[in-house]
C-alpha positions as CSV (number, residue, x, y, z in Angstrom):
1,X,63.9,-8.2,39.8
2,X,60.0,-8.2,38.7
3,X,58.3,-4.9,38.3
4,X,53.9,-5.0,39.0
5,X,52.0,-3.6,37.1
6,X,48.4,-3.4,37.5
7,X,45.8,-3.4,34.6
8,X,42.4,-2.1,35.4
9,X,40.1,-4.5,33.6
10,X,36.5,-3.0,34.9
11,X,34.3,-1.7,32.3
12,X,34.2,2.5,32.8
13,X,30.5,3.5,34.1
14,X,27.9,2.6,31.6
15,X,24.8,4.5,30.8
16,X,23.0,1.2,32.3
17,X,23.0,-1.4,29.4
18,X,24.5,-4.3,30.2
19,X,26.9,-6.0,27.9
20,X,29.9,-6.4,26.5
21,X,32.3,-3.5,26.6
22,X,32.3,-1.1,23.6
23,X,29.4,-3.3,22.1
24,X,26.6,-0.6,20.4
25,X,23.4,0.1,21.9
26,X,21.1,0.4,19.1
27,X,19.5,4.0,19.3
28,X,16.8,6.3,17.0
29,X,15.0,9.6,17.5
30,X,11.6,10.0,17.5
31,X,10.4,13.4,17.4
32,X,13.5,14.7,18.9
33,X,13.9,12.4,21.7
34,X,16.7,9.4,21.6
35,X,15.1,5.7,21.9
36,X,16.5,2.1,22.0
37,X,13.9,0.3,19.1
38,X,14.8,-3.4,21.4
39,X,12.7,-2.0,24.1
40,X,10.5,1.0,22.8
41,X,8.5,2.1,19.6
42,X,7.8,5.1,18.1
43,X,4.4,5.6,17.6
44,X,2.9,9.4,16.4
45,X,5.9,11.2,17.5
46,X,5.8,9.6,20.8
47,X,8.0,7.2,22.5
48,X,6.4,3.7,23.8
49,X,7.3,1.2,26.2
50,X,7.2,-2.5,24.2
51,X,5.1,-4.8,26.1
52,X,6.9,-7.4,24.8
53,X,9.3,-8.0,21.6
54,X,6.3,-9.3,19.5
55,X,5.4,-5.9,19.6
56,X,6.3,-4.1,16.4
57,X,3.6,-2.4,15.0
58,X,2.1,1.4,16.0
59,X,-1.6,1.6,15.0
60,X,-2.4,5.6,16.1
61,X,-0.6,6.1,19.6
62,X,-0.7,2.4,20.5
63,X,2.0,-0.6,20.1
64,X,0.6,-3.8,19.0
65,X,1.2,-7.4,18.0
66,X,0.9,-8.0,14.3
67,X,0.9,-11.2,14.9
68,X,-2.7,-11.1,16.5
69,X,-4.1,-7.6,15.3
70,X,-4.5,-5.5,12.1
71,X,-4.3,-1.6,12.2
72,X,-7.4,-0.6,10.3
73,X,-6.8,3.1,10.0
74,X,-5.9,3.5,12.9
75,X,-8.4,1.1,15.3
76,X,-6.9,-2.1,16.3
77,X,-8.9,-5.0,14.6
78,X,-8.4,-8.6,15.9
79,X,-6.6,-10.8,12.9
80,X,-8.7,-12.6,11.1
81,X,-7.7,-15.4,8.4
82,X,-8.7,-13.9,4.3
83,X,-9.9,-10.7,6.2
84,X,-8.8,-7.3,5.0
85,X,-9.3,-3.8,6.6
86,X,-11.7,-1.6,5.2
87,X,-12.0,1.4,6.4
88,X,-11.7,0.6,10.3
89,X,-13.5,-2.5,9.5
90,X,-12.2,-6.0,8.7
91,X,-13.9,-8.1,5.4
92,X,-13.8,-11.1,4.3
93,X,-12.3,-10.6,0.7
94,X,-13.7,-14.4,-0.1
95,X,-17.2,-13.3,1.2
96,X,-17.9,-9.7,1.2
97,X,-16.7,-6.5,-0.8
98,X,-15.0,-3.1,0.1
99,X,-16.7,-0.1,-2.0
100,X,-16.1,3.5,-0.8
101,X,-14.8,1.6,2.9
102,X,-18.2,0.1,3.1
103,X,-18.8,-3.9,3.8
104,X,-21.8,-5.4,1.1
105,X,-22.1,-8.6,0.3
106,X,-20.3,-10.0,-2.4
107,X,-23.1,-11.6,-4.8
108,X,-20.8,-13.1,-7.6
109,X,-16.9,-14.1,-7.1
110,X,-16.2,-11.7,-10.0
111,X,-17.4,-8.8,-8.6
112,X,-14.9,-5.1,-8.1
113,X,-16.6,-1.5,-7.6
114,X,-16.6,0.5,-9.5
115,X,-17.5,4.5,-8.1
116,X,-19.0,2.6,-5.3
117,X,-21.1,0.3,-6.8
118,X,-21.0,-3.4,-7.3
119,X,-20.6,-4.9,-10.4
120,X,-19.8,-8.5,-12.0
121,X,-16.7,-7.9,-14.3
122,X,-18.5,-10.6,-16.4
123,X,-21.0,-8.2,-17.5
124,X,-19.4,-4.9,-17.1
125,X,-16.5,-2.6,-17.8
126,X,-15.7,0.4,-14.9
127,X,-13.8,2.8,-17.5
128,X,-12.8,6.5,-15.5
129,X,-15.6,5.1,-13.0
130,X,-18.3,4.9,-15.2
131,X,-19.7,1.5,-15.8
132,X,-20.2,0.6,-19.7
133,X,-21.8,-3.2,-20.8
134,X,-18.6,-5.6,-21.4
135,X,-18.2,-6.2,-25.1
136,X,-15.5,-8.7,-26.1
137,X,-12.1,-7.1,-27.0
138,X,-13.3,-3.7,-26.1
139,X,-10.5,-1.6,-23.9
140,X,-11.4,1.5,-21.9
141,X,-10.5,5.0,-23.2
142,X,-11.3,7.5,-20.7
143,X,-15.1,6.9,-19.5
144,X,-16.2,4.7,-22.2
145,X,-14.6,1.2,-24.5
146,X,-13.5,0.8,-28.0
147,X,-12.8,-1.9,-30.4
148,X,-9.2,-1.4,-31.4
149,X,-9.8,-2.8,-34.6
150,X,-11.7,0.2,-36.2
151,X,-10.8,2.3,-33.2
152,X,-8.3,4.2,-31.3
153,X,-7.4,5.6,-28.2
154,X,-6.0,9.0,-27.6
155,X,-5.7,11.5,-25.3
156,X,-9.0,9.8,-23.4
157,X,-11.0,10.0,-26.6
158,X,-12.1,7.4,-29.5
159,X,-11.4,8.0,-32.9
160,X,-12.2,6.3,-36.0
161,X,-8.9,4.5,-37.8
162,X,-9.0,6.2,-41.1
163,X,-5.3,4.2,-42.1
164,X,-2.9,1.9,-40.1
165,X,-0.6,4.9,-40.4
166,X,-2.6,6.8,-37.3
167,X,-1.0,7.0,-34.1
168,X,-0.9,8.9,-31.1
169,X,1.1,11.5,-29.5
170,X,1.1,12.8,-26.4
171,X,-2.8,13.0,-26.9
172,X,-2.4,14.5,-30.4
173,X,-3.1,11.9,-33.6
174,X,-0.2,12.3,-36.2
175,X,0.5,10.4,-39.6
176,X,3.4,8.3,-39.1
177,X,4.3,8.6,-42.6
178,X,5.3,12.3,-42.6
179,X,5.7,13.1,-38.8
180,X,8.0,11.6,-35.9
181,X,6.8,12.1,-32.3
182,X,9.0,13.4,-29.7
183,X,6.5,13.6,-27.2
C-alpha cells in the first residue's frame, strides 16, 4: 500500500523581489526610511531612484555617474582628464592653480599658494602662511626659516644653539645633560 503525500514547493508571498527563495535582499536606512542600495541611493537624507547602475555617486540631492561627472561642492561638473574641482569649478592642475577656490594661471610648474597668493617654491618658503625668500637648508619654524646648524626650532620660535646638548620639550628648551623630558 503507498501513502501520498503532497509537498508544497511554491515560494510563500514575497515582498516583490524576485529570486531565489530565502536569498537576502540587500537593504539600508537613510534618514529613517528602509532602501535597497541595487536600485536607489541616498542622497541628503533622501531616498533616490538610480537611473541606472553606473549611478553611485550623490553630489547635493542628485545621483550621478562618476564615471562622467565630478561633484564640485556640490555642482555637478563634467569630467575632465588632469582636472580637479576647485571650489565648484574644475582646473587644470597641469595648467592653472587653485588659491582660496580661485582659478589663476599657473606661471611656473613649481608654483603652490601660499595664504592665497602664487608663489614659485624655487624662490620662496610659505612658513604659517607667510612667505619668506628660500635659503638653502633653511626649515620653517612657525612664520619664519632657520638654519639648523646654528639654529633651533621650538615651540614655533628660533633659538640660537648655545651647545649640542639643547633640545626641545613640549615647546620648552631643556639641557639634556641634567633633565629627561616626559613631555
Amino acid at each position: 500500500m503507498t501513502v501520498g503525500v503532497t509537498i508544497n514547493c511554491q515560494a510563500p508571498p514575497s515582498s516583490g523581489s524576485p529570486g531565489p527563495v530565502g536569498s537576502p535582499r540587500p537593504t539600508r536606512y537613510c534618514g529613517g526610511v528602509k532602501y535597497n542600495p541595487l536600485t536607489h541611493l541616498c542622497c541628503n537624507r533622501q531616498v533616490i531612484v538610480k537611473p541606472s547602475s553606473s549611478f553611485r555617486g550623490c553630489c547635493g540631492s542628485v545621483a550621478y555617474d562618476p564615471s562622467k561627472h565630478v561633484c564640485c561642492n556640490s555642482v555637478l561638473q563634467t569630467k575632465k582628464t588632469a582636472h580637479r574641482c576647485c571650489g565648484t569649478k574644475l582646473y587644470d592642475y597641469r595648467k592653472q592653480l587653485c588659491c582660496n577656490r580661485t582659478v589663476m594661471a599657473k606661471p611656473w610648474p613649481s608654483t603652490r599658494c601660499c595664504r592665497g597668493i602664487p608663489y614659485d617654491t624655487f624662490k620662496h618658503s610659505c612658513c604659517g602662511n607667510v612667505l619668506n625668500p628660500k635659503k638653502h637648508g633653511h626649515y620653517c619654524c612657525g612664520t619664519t626659516l632657520y638654519d639648523p646648524k646654528v639654529q633651533f626650532c621650538c615651540g614655533g620660535l628660533v633659538h640660537s644653539k648655545t651647545s649640542s646638548f639643547q633640545a626641545c620639550c613640549g615647546g620648552i628648551i631643556h639641557d639634556t645633560r641634567r633633565q629627561i623630558c616626559c613631555y
